[in-house]
N, C-alpha and C positions, 0 to 999 in steps of 0.2 A: 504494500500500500504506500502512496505517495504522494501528500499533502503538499500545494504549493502554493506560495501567497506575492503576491503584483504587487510593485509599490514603485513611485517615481513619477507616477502621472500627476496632471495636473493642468494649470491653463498657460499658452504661451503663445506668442506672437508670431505673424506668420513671417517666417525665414530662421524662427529663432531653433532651439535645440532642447532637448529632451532626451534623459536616458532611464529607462527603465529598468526594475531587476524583477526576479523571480527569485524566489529562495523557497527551496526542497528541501520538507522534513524525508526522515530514514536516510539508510546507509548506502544504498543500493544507486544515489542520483549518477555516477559515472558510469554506470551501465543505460542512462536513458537516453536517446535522444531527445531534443527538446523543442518546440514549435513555439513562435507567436503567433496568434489569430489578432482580429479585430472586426469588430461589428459596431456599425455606426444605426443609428436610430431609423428604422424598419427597411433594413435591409439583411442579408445573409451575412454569415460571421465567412471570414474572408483568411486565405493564407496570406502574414507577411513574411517571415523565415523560417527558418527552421535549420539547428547546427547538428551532426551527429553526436555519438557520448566521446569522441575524444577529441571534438573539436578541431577534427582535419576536415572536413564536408560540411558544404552553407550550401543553403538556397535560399535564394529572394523572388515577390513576388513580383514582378517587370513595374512596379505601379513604384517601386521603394526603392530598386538597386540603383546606387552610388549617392544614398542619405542615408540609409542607415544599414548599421551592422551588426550581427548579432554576435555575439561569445558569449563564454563561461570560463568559472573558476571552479573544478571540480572540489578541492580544496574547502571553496565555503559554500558547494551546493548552489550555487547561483549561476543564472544565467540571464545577461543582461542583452536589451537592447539600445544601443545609440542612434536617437535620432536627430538626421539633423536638416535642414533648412525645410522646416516643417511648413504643411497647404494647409489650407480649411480643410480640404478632402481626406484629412489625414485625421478627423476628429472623431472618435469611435470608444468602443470599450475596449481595451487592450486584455488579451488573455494568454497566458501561458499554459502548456501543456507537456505531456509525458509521455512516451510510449517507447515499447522493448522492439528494435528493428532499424533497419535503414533512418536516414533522413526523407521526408515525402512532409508533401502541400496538401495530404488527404485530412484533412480534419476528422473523419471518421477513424481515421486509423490511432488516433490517439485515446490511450487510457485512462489520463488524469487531467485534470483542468483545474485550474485556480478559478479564484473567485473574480477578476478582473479589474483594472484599474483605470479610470477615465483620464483622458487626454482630449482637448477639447484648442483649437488653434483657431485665432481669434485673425481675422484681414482686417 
């Protein structure tokens, strides 16, 4: 089982910057690969990255690559994302997730989900 909790969101001006973390309770977080989603108000929750458990494999979703980048510290369980020269269109619920496998943009394919953390970019 594997608890994880978003934090780092918040409100920010559009060009400006934003980094999120995720942190994973249990021991097991270097065995997961890990995803960002994001779902903005009454649309689909959306792949933005996704890194493997050792942190050699990313994927971004064409809408975010060359703003933001995702890593981890397997270390402190975390896996953060940096965002940067943030849109309005970038305003959504931020979620993190967990799943034993490949890196992939399936949302379905993942196990665990945080609770989410708003990010909200203001023009």
């Amino acid at each position: 089982q594997v608890q994880l909790v978003e934090s780092g969101g918040g409100l920010v001006q559009a060009g400006g910057s934003l980094r999120l973390s995720c942190t994973a309770s249990g021991r097991a977080f270097s065995t997961y690969a890990m995803g960002w989603f994001r779902q903005a108000p009454g649309k689909e929750r959306e792949f933005v990255a996704a890194i493997s458990w050792s942190g050699g494999s990313t994927n971004y979703a064409d809408s975010v690559k060359g703003r933001f980048t995702i890593s981890r510290d397997n270390a402190k369980n975390t896996v953060y994302l940096q965002m940067n020269s943030l849109k309005s269109e970038d305003t959504a619920v931020y979620y993190c997730a967990a799943r034993r496998g490949p890196v992939t943009g399936a949302k379905g394919r993942y196990d665990y989900w945080g609770q989410g953390t708003q990010v909200t970019v203001s023009s």
